[in-house]
C-alpha positions as CSV (number, residue, x, y, z in Angstrom):
1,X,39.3,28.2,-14.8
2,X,41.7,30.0,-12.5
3,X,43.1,33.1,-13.2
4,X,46.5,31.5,-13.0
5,X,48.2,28.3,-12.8
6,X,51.4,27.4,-10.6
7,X,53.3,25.0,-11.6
8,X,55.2,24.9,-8.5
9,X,54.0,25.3,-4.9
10,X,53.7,28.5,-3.8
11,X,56.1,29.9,-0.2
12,X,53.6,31.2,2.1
13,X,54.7,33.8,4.8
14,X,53.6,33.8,8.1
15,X,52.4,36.7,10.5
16,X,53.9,37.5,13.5
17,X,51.3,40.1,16.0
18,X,49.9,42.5,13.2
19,X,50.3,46.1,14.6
20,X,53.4,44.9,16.7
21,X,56.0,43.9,15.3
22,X,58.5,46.2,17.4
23,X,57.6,44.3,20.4
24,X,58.4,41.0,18.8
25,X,61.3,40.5,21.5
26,X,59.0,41.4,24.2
27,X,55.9,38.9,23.1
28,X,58.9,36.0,22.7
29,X,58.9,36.0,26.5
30,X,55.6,35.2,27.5
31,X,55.0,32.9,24.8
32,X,58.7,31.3,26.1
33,X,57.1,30.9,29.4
34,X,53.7,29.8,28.3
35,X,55.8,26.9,26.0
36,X,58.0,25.8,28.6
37,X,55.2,25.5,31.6
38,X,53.0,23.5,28.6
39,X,55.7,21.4,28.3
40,X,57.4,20.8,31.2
41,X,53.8,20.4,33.0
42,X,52.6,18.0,30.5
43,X,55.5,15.9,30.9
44,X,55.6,15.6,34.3
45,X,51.7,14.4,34.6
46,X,52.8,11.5,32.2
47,X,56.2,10.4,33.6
48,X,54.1,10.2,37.4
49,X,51.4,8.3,35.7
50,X,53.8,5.8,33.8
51,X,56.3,5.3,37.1
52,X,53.8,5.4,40.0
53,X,52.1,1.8,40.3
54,X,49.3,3.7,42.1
55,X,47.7,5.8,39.3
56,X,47.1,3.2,36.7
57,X,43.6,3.1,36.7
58,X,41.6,4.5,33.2
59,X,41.0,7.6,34.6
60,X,44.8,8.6,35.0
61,X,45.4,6.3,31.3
62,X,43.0,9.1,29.8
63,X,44.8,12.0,31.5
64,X,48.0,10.8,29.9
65,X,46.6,10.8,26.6
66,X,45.3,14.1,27.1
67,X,48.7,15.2,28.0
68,X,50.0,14.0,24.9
69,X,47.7,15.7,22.6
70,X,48.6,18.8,24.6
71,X,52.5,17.9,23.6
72,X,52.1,17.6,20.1
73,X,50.3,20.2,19.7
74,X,52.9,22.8,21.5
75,X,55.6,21.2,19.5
76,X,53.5,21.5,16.2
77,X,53.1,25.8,16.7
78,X,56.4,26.2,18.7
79,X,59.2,26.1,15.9
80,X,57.4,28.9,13.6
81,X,55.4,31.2,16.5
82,X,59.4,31.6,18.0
83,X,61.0,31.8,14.7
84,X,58.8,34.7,14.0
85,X,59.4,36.2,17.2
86,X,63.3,36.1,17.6
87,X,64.5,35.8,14.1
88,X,61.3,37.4,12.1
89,X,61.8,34.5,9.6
90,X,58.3,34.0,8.4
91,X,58.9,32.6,5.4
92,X,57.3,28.5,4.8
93,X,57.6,26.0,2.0
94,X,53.8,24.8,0.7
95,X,55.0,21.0,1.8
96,X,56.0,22.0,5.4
97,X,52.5,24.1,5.7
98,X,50.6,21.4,5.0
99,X,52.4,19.5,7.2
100,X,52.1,21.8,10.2
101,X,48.6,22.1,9.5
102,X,47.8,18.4,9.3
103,X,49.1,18.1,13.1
104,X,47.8,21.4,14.9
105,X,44.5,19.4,13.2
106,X,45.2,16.1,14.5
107,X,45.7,17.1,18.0
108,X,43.0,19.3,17.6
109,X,40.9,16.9,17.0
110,X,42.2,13.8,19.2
111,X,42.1,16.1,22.2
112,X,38.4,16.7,21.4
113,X,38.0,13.0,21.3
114,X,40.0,12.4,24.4
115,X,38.3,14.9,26.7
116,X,34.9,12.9,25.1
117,X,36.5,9.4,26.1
118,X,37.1,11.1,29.9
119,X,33.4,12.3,29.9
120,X,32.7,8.3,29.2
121,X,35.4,7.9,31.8
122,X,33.2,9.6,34.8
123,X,29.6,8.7,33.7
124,X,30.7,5.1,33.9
125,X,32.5,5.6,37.2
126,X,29.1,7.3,38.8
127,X,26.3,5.6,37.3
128,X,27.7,2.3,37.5
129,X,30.8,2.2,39.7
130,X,30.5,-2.0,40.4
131,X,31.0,-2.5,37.0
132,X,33.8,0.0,36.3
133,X,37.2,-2.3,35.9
134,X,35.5,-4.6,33.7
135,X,33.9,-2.5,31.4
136,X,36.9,-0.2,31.1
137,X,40.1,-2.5,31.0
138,X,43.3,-1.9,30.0
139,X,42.7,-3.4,26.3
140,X,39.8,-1.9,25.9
141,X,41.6,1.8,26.8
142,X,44.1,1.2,24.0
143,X,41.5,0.3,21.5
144,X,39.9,3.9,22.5
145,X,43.6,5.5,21.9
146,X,43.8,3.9,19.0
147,X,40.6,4.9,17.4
148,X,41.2,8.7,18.3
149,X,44.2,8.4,16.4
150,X,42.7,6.5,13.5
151,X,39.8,9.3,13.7
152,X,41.4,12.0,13.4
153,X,43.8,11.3,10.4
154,X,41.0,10.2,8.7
155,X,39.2,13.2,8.6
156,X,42.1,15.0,8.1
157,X,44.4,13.2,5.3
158,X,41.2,13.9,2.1
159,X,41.6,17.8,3.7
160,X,45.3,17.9,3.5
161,X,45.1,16.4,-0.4
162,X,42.3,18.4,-1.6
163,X,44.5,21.4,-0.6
164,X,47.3,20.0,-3.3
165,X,44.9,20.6,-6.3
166,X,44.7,24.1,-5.5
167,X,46.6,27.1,-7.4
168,X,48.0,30.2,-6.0
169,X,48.1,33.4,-7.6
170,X,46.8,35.9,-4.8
171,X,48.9,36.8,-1.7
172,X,50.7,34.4,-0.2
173,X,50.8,36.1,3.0
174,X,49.1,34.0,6.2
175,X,47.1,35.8,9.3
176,X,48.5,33.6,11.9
177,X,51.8,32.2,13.5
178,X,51.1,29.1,12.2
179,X,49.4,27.5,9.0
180,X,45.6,27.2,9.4
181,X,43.4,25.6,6.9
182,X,41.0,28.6,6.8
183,X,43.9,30.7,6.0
184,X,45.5,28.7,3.4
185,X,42.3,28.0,1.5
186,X,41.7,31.6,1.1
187,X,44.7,32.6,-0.5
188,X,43.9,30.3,-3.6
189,X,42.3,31.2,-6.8
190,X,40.8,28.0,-7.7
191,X,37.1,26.9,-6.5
192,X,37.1,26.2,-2.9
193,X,33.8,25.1,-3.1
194,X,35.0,21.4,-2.2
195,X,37.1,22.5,0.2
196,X,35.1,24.5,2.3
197,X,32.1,21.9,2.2
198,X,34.8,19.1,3.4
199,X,36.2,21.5,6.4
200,X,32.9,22.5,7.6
201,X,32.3,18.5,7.8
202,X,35.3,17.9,10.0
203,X,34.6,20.4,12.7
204,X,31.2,19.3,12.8
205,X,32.0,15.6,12.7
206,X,34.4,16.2,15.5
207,X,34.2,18.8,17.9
208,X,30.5,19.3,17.2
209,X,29.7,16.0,17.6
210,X,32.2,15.2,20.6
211,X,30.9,18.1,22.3
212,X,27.0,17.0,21.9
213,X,27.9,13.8,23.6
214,X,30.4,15.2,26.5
215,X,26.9,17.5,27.0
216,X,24.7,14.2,27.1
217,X,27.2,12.4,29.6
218,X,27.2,15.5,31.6
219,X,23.2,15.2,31.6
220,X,22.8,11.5,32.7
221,X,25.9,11.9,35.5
222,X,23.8,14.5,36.9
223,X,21.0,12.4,36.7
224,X,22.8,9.7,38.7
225,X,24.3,12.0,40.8
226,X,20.7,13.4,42.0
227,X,19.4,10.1,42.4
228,X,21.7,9.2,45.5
229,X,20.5,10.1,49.0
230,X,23.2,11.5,50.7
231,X,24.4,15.0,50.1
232,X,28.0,14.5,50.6
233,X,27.8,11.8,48.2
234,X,26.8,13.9,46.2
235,X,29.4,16.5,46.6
236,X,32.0,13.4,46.3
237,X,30.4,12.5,42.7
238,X,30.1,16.2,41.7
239,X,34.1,17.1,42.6
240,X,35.3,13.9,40.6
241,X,34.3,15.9,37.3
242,X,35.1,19.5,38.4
243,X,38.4,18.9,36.6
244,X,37.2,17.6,33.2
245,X,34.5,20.1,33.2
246,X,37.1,22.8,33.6
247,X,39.1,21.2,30.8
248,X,36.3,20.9,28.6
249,X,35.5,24.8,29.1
250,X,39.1,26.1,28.6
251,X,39.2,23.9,25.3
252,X,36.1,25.0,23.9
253,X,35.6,28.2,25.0
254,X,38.8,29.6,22.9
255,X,37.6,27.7,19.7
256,X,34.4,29.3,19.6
257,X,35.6,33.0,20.6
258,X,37.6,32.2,17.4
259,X,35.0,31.3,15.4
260,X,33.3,33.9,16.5
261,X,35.8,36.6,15.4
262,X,36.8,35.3,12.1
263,X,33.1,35.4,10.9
264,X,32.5,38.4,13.0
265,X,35.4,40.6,13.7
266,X,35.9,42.4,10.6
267,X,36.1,45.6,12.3
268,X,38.0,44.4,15.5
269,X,42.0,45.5,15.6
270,X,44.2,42.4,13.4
271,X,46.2,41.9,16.6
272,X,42.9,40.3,18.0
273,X,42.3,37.0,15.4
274,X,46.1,36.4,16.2
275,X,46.1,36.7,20.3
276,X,42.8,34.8,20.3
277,X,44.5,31.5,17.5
278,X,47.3,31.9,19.8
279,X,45.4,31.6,23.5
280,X,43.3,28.7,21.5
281,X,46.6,26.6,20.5
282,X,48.1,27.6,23.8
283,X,45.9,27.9,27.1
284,X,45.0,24.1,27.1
285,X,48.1,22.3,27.2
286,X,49.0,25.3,29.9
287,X,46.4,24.7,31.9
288,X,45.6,21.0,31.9
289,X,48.5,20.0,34.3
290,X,47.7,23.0,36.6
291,X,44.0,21.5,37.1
292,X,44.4,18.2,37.6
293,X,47.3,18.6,40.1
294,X,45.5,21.0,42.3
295,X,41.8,19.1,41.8
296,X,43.5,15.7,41.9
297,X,44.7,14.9,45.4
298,X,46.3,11.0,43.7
299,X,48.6,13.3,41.2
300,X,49.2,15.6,43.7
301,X,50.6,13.0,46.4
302,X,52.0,11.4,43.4
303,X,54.1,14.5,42.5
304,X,55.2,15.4,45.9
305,X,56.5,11.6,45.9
306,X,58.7,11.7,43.3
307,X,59.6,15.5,43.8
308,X,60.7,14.3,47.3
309,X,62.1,10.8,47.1
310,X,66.1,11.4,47.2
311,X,69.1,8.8,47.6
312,X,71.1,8.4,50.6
313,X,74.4,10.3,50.3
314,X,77.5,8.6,50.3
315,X,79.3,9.9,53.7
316,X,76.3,9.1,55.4
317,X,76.6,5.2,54.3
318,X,80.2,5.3,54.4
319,X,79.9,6.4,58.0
320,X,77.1,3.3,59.0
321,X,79.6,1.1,57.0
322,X,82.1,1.9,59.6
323,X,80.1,1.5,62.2
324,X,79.4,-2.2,61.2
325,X,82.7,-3.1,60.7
326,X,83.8,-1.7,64.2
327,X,80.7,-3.9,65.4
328,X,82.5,-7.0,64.6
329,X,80.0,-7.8,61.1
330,X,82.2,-10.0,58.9
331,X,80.6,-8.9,55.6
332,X,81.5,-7.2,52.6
333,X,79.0,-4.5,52.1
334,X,78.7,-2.6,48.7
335,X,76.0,0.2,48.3
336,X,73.4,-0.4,45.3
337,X,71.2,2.7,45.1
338,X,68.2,0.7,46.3
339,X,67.7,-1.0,43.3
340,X,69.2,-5.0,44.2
341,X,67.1,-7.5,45.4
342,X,67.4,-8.5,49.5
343,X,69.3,-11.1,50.4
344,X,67.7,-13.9,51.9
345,X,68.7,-14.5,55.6
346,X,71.4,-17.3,56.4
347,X,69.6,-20.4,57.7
348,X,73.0,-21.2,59.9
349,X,72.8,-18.0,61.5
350,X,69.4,-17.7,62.8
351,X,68.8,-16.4,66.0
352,X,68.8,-18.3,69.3
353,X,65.6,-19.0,70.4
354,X,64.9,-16.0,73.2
355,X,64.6,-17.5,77.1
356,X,63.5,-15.9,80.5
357,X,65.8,-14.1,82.1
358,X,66.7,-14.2,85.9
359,X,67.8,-12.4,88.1
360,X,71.1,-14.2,88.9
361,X,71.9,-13.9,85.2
362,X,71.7,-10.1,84.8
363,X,75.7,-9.7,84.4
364,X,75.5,-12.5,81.9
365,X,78.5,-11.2,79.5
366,X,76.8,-11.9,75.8
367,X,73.7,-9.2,76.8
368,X,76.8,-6.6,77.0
369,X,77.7,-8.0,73.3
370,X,74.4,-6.5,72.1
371,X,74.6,-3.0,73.0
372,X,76.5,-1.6,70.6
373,X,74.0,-2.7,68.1
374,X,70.8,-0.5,69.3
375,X,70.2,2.5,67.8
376,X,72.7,2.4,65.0
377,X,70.1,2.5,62.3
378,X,70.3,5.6,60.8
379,X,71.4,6.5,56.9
380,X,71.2,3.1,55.7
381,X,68.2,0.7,54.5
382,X,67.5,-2.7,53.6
383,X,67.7,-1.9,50.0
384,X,70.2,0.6,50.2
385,X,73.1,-2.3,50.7
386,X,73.4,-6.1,50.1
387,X,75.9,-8.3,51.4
388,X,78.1,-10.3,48.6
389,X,79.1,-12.4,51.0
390,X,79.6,-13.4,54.6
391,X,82.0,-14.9,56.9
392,X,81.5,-17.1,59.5
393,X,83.5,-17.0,62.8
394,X,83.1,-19.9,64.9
395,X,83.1,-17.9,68.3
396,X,79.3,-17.6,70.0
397,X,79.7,-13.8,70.6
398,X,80.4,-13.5,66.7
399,X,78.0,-16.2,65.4
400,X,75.2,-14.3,67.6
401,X,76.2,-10.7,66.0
402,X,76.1,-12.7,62.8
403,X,72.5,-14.3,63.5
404,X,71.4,-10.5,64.1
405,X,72.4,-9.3,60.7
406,X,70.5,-11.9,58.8
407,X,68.0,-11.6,60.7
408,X,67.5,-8.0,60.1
409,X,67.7,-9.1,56.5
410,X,70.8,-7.5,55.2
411,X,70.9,-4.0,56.8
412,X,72.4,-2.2,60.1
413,X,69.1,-1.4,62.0
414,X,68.4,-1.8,65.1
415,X,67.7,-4.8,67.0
416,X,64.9,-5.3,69.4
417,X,64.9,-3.6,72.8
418,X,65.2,-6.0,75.5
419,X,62.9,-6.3,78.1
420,X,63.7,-6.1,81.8
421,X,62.4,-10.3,82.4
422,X,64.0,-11.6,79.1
423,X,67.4,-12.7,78.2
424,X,69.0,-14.4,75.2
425,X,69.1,-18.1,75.6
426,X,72.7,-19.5,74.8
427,X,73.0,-21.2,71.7
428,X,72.7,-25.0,71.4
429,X,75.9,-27.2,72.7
430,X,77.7,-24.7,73.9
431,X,78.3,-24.8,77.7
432,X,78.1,-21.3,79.8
């Protein structure tokens, strides 16, 4: 029997950096930096993955997913590690605890599974590269997404209940920013016997067992690797995984150094548990994005793409609009942001076929009709503007400036330079 009974869930409060709590205001900016970089990194690799056409391939799928483990979990720590910080409000409800902890957990857990799924990813690509689209398509990606997901709040929804039959009667005060199993279970005065048996099965069932297979991957993709003849090859098969591995480390590295010092560091400063739960929740989504857009040279083109791709600016087409108009092009032009379709070009006002030219016809008056058009191509595009409609003239010099604008589909640029033994053959029916 426990020493007490609640009838009502306990408030928990949280901790801050123990030892520092003067230098709350001055922690909050790091941690602000750290957030936003997480974030703003993470989105970014998954809006170039989703827009560019280029990158969806399962390697880049799996990469998005990590990404959005990374998100959730930044957005799971980031309400109560800032409140803390600015406000000093540490204060929790039981419910809201529980279910903070259920998602740091989750996307714990899925990102463990994910970075697993990538070391499947590469092994696949290496050892058996012919067989690679067909063995990882696009359905068979989302069933992997969806079993992560299914996974993890398995394992984690009998953790979350068995914490509900507990009572609290000891402090209610937490070690970390941030509600923690470990942490919670150890303020309660019931028999955690259940509890601690049921946690210790998770971790193993999870990370343990995802990181014993990302180690076997790891062993036959060196195996392949070692097999092919050629040394660059090699180095080619070797730098696909440099990123993963470098994810893998930075994800598990942190979790054991934790382990580590809440079993071991009894002695240590109580600032240290707290940094170290913080650089575990933290340093992976901050990193992630940073290595796989300087390992990756696809996301790094990728970026650069979208980071350099601007619209034209109006004066600029408002000045080539003018420029048609004083050319004698009867069409109504409106600008469309390059998002409307091209207009297909006017059968009536293709161009005349194209004859030899002669010497006795070099001052032929329709060649001097086609000057003004060369070189007036710049600030406007094919699928910068589209024509609503056009009007036909029934004179040749305007029909031919007419047959040159459909023929350039729609846009201002320039048409071919004429060579010194070619001429323009006069249209059909009409006399010289």
């Amino acid at each position: 029997m426990p020493i007490c009974q609640n009838s009502t869930f306990p408030t928990f409060l949280l901790t801050g950096v123990p030892g520092l709590e003067w230098a709350h205001a001055w922690i909050s900016i790091p941690f602000c930096c750290l957030y936003l970089t997480a974030l703003s990194g993470n989105a970014l690799i998954l809006f170039v993955v989703l827009t560019e056409p280029s990158l969806h391939e399962p390697m880049y799928y799996f990469l998005s997913m990590l990404s959005t483990t990374d998100i959730g979990l930044c957005i799971s720590t980031l309400v109560t590690v800032l409140r803390i910080l600015w406000f000093n409000a540490r204060e929790i409800s039981f419910n809201a605890c529980l279910s903070q902890m259920f998602f740091i957990h989750l996307f714990t857990f899925m990102e463990s599974s994910v970075l697993l799924a990538m070391a499947f990813d590469r092994f696949v690509a290496i050892s058996n590269p012919l067989r690679y689209a067909t063995i990882l398509t696009h359905t068979r990606i989302a069933q992997i997404g969806l079993a992560v997901i299914i996974r993890g709040a398995a394992i984690l929804t009998p953790l979350v209940l068995l914490l509900k039959r507990l009572s609290f009667c000891h402090s209610h005060v937490l070690r970390h920013s941030y509600c923690f199993h470990p942490d919670v279970m150890k303020l309660s005065c019931s028999d955690t016997k259940i509890n601690s048996a049921f946690g210790l099965t998770a971790i193993i069932s999870t990370a343990g067992v995802d990181s014993i297979f990302i180690l076997l991957s790891y062993v036959l993709i060196i195996r392949s690797v070692l097999s092919i003849a050629s040394p660059e090859e090699r180095k080619k098969a070797f730098s696909t995984c440099l990123s993963h591995v470098t994810a893998v480390a930075i994800f598990y590295i942190p979790l054991i150094s934790l382990s580590f010092v809440h079993r071991f560091g009894k002695h240590a400063p109580p600032y240290v548990p707290t940094l170290i739960a913080n650089v575990y929740l933290l340093i992976p989504p901050v990193m992630n994005p940073v290595i796989y857009s300087v390992k990756t040279k696809q996301i790094q083109k990728a970026v650069l793409k979208h980071g350099l791709q601007t619209p034209k600016s109006q004066p600029a087409l408002h000045t080539e609009l003018g420029r048609c108009h004083r050319w004698g092009i009867a069409a109504d032009w409106t600008a469309t942001a390059g998002q409307m379709p091209l207009p297909q070009p006017l059968q009536l006002l293709q161009p005349p076929p194209v004859a030899h030219r002669t010497t006795q016809n070099r001052g032929d008056p329709r060649l001097q009709i086609l000057k003004p058009l060369q070189g007036r191509s710049a600030g406007i595009t094919a699928t910068s503007l589209r024509p609503r409609h056009a009007v036909r003239r029934e004179s040749p010099a305007c029909a031919l400036r007419q047959a040159f604008i459909s023929s350039l589909t729609g846009s201002c640029l320039a048409p071919p330079a004429l060579g010194r033994g070619t001429e323009i053959a006069p249209p059909a029916g009409n006399s010289r």
